[in-house]
Backbone bond lengths (Angstrom), bond angles and torsions (degrees), N, CA, C in turn:
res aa  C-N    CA-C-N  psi(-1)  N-CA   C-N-CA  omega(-1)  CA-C   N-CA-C  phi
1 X - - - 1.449 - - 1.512 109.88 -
2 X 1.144 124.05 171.99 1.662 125.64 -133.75 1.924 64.12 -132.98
3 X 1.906 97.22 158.41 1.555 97.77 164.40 1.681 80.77 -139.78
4 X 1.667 96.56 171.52 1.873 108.78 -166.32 1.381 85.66 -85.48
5 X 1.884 118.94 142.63 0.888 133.31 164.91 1.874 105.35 -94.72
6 X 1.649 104.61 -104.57 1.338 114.87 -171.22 1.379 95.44 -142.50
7 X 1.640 103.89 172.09 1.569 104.69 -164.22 1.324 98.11 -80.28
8 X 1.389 125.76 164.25 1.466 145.02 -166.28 1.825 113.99 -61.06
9 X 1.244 94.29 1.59 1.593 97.64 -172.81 1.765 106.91 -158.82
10 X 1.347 114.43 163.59 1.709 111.66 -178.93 1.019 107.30 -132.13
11 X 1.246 145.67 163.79 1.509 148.75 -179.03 1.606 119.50 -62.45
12 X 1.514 111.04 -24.10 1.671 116.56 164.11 1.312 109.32 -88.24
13 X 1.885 130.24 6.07 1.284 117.55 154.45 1.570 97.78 90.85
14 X 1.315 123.07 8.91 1.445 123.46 171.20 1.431 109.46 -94.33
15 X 1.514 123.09 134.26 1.271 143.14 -171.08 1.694 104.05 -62.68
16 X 1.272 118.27 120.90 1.679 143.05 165.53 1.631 112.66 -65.28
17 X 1.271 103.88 133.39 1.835 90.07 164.90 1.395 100.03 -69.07
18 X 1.219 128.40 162.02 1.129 154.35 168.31 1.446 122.66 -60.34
19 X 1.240 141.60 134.65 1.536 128.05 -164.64 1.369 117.62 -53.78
20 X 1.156 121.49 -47.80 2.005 135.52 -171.61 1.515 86.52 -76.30
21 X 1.470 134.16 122.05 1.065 175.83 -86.65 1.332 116.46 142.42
22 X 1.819 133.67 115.35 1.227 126.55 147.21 1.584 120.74 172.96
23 X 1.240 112.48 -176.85 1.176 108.27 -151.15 1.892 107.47 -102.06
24 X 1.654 128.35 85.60 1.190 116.42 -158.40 1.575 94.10 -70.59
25 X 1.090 152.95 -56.38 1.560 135.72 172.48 1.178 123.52 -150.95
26 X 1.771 98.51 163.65 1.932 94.33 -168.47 1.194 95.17 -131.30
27 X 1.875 104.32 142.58 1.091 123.29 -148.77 1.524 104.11 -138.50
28 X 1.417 126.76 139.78 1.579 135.66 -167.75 1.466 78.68 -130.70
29 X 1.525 93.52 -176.46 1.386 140.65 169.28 1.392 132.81 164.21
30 X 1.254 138.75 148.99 1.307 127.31 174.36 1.317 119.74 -120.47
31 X 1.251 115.42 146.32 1.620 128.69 -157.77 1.707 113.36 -37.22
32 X 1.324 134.54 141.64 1.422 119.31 174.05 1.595 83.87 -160.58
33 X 1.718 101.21 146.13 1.218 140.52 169.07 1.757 106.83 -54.17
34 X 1.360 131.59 125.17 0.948 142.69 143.74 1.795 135.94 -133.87
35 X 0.897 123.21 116.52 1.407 130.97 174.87 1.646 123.85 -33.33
36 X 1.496 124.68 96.76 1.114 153.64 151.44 1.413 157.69 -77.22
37 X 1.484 101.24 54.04 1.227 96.84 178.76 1.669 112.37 111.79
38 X 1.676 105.91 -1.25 0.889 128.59 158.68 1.773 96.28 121.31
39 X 1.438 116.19 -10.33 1.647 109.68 157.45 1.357 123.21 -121.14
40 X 1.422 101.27 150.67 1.666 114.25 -177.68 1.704 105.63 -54.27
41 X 1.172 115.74 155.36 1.254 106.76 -163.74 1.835 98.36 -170.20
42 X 1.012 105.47 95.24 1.952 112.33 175.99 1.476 104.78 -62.45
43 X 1.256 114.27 136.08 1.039 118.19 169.72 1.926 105.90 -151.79
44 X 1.477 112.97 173.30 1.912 114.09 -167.61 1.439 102.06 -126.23
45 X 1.926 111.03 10.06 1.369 106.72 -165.14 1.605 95.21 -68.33
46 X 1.139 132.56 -58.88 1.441 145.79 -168.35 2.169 105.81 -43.52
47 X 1.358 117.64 86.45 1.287 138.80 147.98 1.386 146.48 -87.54
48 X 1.310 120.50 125.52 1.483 109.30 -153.76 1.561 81.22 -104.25
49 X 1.568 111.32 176.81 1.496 115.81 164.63 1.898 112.61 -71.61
50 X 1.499 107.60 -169.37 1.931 82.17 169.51 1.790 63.98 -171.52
51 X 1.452 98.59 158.66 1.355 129.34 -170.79 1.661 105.86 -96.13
52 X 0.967 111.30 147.49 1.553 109.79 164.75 1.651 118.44 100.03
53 X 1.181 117.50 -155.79 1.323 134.49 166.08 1.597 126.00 -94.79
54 X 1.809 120.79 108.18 1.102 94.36 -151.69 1.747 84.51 -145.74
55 X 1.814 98.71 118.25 1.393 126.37 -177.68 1.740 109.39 -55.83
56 X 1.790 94.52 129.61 1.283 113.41 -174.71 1.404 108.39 -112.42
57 X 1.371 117.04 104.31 1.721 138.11 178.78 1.651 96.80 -67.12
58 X 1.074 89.63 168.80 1.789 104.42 177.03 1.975 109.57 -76.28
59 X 1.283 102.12 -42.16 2.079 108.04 163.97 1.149 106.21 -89.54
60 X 1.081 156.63 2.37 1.634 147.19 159.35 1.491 124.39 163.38
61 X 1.036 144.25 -148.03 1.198 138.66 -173.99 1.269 126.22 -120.55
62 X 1.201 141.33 124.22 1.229 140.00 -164.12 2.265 114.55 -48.87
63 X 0.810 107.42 111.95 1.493 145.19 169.51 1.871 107.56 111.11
64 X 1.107 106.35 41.55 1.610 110.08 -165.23 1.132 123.92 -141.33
65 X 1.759 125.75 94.11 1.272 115.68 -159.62 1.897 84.46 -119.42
66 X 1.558 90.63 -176.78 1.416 120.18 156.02 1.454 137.21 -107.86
67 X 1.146 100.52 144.85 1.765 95.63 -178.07 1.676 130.50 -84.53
68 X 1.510 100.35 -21.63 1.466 112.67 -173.12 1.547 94.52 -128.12
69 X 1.653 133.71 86.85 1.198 125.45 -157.55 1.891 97.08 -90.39
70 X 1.452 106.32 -2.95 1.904 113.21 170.56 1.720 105.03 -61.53
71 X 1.330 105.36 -26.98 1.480 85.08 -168.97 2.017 95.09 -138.54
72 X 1.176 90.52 -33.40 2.078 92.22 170.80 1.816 101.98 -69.44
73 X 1.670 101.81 177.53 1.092 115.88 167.41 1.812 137.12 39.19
74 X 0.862 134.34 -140.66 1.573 134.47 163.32 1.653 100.81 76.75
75 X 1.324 123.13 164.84 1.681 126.61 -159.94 1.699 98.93 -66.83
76 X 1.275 149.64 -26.99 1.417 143.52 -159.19 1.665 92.86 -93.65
77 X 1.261 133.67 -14.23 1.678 150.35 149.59 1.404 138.83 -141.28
78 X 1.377 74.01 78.35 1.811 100.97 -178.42 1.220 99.83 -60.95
79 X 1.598 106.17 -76.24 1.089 139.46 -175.40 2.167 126.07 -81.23
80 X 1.182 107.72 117.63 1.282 112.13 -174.80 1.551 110.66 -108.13
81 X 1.694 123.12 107.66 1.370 106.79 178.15 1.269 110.67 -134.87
82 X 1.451 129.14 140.80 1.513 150.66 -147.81 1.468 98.45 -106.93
83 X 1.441 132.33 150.17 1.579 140.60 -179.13 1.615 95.40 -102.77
84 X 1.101 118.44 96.37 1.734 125.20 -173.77 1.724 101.71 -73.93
85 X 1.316 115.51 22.84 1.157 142.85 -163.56 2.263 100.16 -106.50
86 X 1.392 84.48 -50.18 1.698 101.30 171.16 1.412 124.54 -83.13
87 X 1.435 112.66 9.07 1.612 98.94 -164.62 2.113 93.37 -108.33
88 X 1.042 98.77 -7.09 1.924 97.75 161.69 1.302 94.18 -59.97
89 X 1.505 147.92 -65.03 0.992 158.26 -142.91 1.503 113.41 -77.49
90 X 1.406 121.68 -16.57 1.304 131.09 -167.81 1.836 90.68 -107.61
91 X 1.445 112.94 -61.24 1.236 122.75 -178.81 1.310 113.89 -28.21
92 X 1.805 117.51 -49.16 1.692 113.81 172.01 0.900 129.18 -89.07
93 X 1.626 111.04 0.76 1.676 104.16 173.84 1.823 104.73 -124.77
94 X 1.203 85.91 49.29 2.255 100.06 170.36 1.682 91.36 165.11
95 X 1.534 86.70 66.10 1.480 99.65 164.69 1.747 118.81 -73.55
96 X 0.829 102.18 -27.98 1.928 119.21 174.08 1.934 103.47 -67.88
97 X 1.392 119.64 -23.43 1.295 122.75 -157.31 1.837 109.51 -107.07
98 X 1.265 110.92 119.37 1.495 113.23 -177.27 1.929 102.26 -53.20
99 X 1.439 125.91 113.93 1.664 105.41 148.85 0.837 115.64 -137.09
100 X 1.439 119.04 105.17 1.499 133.48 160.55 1.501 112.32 -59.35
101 X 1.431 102.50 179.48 1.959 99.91 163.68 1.775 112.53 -59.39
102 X 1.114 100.48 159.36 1.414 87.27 170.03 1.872 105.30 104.52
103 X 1.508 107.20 -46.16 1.648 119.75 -147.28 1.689 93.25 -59.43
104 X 1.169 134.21 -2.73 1.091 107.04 -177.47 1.978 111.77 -141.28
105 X 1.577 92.52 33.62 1.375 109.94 156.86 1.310 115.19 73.97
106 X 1.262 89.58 31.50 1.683 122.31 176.44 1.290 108.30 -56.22
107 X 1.935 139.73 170.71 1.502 139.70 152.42 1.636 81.89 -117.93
108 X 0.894 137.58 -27.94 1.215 111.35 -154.74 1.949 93.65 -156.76
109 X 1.412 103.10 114.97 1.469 118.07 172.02 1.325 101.94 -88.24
110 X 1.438 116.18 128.89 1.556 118.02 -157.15 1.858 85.07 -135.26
111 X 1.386 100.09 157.66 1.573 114.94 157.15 1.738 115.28 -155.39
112 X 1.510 95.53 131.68 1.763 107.55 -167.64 1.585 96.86 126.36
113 X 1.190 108.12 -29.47 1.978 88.96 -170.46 1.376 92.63 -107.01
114 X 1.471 107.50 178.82 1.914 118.75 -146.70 1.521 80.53 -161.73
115 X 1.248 112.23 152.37 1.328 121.94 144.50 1.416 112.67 -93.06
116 X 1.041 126.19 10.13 1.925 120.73 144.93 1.651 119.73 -63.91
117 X 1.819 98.91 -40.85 1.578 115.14 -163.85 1.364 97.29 -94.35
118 X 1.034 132.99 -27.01 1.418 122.50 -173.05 1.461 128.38 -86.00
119 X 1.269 122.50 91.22 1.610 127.93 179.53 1.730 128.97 -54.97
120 X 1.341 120.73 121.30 1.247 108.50 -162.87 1.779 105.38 -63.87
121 X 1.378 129.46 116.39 1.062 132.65 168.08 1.599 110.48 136.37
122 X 1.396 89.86 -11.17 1.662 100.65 -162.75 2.069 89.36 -56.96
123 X 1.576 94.09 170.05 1.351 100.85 179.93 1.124 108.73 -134.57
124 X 1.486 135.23 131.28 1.405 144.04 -170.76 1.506 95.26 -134.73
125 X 1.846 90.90 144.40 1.681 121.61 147.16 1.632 122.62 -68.30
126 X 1.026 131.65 126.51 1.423 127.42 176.68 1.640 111.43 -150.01
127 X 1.280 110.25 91.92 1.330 142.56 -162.45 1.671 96.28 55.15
128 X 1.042 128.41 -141.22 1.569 132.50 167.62 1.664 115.68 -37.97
129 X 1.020 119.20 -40.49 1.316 114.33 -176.45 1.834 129.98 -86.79
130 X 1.217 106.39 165.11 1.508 113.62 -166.83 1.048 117.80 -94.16
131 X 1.330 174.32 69.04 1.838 164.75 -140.82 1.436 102.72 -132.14
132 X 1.364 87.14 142.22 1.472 124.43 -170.49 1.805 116.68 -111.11
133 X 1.097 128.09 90.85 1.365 149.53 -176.58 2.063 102.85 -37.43
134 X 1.416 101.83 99.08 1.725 102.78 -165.48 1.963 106.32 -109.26
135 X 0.975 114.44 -11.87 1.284 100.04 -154.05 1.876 112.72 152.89
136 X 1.696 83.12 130.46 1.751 82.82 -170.45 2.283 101.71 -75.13
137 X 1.236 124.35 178.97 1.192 131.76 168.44 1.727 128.23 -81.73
138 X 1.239 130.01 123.27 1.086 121.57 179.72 1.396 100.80 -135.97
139 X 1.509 113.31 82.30 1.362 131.47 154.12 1.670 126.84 -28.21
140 X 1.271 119.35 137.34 1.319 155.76 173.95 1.293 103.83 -87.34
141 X 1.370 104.66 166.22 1.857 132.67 -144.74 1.817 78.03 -67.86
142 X 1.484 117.99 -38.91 1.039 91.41 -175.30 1.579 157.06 -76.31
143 X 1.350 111.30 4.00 1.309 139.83 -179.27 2.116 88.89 -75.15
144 X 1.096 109.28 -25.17 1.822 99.88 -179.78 1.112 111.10 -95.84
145 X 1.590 124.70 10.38 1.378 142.25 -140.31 2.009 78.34 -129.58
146 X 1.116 120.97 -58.16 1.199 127.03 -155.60 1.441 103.79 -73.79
147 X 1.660 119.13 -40.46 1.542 130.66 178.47 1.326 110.63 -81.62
148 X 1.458 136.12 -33.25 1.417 132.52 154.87 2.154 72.72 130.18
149 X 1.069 117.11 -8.47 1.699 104.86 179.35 1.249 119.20 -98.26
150 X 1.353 125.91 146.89 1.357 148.96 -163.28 1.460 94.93 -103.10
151 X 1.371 143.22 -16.21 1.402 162.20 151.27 1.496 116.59 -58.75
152 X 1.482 126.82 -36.02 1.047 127.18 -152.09 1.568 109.57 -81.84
153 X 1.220 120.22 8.81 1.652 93.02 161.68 1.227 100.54 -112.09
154 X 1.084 135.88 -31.08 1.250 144.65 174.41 1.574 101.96 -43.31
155 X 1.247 120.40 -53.10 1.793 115.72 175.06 1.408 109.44 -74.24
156 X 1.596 118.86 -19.47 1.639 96.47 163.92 1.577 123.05 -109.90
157 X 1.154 110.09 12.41 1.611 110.47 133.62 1.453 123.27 -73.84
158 X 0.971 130.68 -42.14 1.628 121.01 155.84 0.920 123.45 -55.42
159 X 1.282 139.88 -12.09 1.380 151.76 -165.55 1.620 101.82 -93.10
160 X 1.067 122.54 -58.55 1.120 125.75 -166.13 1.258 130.16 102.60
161 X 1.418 110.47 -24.59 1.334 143.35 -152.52 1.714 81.91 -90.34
162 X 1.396 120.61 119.92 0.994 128.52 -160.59 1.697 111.24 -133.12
163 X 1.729 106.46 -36.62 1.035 99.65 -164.61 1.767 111.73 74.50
164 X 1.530 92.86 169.16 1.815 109.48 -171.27 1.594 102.50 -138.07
165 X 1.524 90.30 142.52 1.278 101.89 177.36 1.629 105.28 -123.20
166 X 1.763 110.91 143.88 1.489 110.63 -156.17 2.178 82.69 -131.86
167 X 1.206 95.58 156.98 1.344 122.33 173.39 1.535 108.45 -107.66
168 X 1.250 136.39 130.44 1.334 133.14 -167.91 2.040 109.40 -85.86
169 X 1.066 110.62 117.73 1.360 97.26 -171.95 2.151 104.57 -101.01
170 X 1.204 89.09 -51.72 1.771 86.78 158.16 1.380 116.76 -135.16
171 X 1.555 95.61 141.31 1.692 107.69 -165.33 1.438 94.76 -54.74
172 X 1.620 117.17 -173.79 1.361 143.89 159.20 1.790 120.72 178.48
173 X 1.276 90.55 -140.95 1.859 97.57 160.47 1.751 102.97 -152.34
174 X 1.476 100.13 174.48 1.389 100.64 -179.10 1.472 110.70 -161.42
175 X 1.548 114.39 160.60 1.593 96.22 -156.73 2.049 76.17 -144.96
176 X 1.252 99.89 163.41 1.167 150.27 176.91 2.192 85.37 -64.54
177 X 1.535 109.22 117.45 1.171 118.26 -171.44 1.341 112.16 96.90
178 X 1.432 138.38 -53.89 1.339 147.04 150.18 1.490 109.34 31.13
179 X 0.982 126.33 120.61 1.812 122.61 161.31 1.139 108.10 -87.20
180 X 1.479 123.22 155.32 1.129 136.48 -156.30 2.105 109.57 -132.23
181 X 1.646 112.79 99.32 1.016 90.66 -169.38 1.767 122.68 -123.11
182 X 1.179 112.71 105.04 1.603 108.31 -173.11 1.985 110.56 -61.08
183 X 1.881 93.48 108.24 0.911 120.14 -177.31 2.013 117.34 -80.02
184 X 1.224 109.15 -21.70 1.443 98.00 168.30 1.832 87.60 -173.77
185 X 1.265 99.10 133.29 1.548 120.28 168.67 1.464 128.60 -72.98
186 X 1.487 128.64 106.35 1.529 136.84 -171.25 1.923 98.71 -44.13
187 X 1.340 100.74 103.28 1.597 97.97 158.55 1.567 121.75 -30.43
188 X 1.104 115.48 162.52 1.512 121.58 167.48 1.640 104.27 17.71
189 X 1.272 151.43 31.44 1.185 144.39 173.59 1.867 108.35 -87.06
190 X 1.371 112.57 174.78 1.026 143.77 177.79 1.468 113.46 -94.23
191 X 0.997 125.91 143.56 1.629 124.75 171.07 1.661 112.04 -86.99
192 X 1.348 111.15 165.95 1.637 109.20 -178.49 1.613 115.19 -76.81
193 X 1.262 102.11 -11.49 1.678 113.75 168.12 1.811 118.34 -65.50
194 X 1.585 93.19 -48.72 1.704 104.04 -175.58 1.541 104.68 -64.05
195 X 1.898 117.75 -39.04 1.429 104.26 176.75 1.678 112.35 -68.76
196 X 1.258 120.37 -43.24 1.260 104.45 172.69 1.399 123.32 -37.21
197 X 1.553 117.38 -62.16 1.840 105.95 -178.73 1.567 93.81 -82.15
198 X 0.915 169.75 -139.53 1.536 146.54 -124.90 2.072 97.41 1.36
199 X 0.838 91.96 -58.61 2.245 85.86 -178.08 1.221 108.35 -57.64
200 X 1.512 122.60 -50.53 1.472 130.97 -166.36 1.212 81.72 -58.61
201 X 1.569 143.86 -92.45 1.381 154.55 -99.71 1.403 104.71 -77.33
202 X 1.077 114.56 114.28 1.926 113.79 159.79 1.311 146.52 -76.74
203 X 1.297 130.17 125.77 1.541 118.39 -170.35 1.172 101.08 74.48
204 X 1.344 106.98 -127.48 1.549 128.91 -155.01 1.498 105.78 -107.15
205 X 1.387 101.98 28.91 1.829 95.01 171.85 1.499 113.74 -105.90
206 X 1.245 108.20 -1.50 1.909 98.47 -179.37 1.270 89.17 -89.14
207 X 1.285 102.69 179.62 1.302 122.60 -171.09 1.475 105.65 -87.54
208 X 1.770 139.96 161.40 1.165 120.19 -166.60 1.943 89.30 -104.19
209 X 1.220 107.83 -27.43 1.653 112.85 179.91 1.340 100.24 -65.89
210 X 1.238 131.65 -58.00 1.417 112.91 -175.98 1.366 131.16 -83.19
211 X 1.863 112.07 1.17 1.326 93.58 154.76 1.436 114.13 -84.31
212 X 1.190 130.69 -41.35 1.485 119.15 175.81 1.827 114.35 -32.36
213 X 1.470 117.64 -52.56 1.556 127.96 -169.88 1.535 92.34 -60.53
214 X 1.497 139.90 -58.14 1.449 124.20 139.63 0.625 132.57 29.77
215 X 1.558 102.97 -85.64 2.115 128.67 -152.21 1.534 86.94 -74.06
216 X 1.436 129.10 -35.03 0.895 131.82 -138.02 1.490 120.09 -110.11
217 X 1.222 111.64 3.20 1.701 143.27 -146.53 2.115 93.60 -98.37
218 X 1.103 124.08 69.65 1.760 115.93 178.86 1.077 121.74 -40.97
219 X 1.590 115.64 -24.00 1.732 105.28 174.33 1.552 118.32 -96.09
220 X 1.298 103.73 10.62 1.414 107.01 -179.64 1.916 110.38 -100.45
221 X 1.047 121.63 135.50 1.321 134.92 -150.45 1.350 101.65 -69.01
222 X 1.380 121.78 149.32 1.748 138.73 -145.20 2.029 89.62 -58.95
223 X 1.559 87.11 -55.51 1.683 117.24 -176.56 1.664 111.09 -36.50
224 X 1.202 116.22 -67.93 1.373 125.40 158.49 1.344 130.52 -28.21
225 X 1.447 121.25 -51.40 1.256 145.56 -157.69 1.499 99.98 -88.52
226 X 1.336 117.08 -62.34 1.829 131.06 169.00 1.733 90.96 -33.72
227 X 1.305 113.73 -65.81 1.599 121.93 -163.52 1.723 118.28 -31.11
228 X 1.738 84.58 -75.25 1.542 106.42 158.66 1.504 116.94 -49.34
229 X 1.005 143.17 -30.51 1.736 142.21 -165.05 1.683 98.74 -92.68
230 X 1.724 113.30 -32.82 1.739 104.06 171.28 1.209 111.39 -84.59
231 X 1.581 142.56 -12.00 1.187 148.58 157.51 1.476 95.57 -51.63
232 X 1.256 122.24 -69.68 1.163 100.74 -173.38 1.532 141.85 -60.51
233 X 1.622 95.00 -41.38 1.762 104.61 148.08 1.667 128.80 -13.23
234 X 1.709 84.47 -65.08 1.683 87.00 178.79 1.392 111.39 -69.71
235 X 1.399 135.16 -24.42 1.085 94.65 165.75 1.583 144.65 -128.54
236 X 1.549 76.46 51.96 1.767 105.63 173.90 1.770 114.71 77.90
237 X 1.548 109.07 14.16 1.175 111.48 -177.77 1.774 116.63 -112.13
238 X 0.926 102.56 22.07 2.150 128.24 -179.40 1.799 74.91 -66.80
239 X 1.395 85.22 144.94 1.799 130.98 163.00 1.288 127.21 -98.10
240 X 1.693 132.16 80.27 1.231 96.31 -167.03 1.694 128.12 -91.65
């Protein structure tokens, strides 16, 4: 069941999630060895769904680790959740390719949130627990590892389709049905859509105002922020 968020729009003209909110399924897994390319290679992308009520730690969720914790997991991505909203969209273009929920190493298959609607910082309810809106996804060799394609991040950087990454602010558990409720909206922030094309854009195509709002964004991860601040470097428009 869906819980009421906020109305579809805000007075600065930035896009609302939508009222119907929730969580279509939650999904673990733990790290396992598979053959790549001709080497073994561990990876935590591979998640099944799981039934029930299932406790959310401050680094991830109970039966659900990572394999490469240098660049997976850690508190700025506790939490990994997919728009089950995008997977029509995957279904016709890797028609040869099984994707269930889950297929793209999701914790939580969600429908109602967007990376248009979702503000980095924003703060949501999700069954018992609290999450904090950190940062869109930019997948590793292994997401082409998981589809059997050597293409596949490369098509979901074009995609856009990014998915959200949440920071755990108070533990709980959360189940499959779950309403989903945005509890207070990041002031002056950016959505997880705007950081994506700020990433896409080369040279002199982002905007120079919104990388500064960026640099400048506290819930957005140290890593991110450095990124955006040498973009600007190069092109002589840094603040000091």
């Amino acid at each position: 069941m869906g819980t009421r968020a906020m109305d579809s729009g805000t007075r600065d003209g930035r896009m609302s999630p939508p009222t119907a909110m929730a969580v279509v399924s939650v999904n673990v897994g733990l790290p396992r060895v598979v053959e790549w390319k001709g080497k073994a290679v561990s990876t935590g992308i591979f998640k099944e769904p799981v039934a029930g009520r299932v406790a959310v730690r401050r680094l991830n969720l109970d039966g659900d680790r990572q394999a490469d914790l240098s660049v997976h997991g850690g508190r700025d991505k506790a939490i990994y959740a997919y728009p089950s909203e995008h997977y029509p969209y995957w279904r016709e273009r890797l028609p040869d390719a099984a994707v269930p929920w889950a297929a793209f190493g999701e914790n939580l298959t969600t429908t109602g949130l967007s990376e248009e609607t979702v503000y980095i910082g924003d703060h949501f309810r999700v069954g018992s627990v609290e999450l904090v809106a950190t940062q869109p996804r930019t997948p590793c060799y292994k997401l082409g590892l998981r589809f059997g394609r050597p293409d596949m991040v490369r098509l979901f950087h074009k995609s856009g389709r990014s998915g959200i990454y949440f920071a755990v602010l108070k533990e709980g558990d959360v189940a499959a049905g779950d309403g989903i409720t945005l509890l207070q909206r990041a002031a002056g922030s950016l959505s997880v859509a705007d950081i994506n094309r700020l990433y896409a854009s080369e040279g002199h195509g982002a905007d120079t105002a919104m990388l500064r709002r960026a640099t400048d964004l506290e819930a957005l991860p140290e890593g991110w922020r450095a990124y955006f601040y040498e973009r600007l470097v190069q092109r002589g428009a840094a603040i000091e």
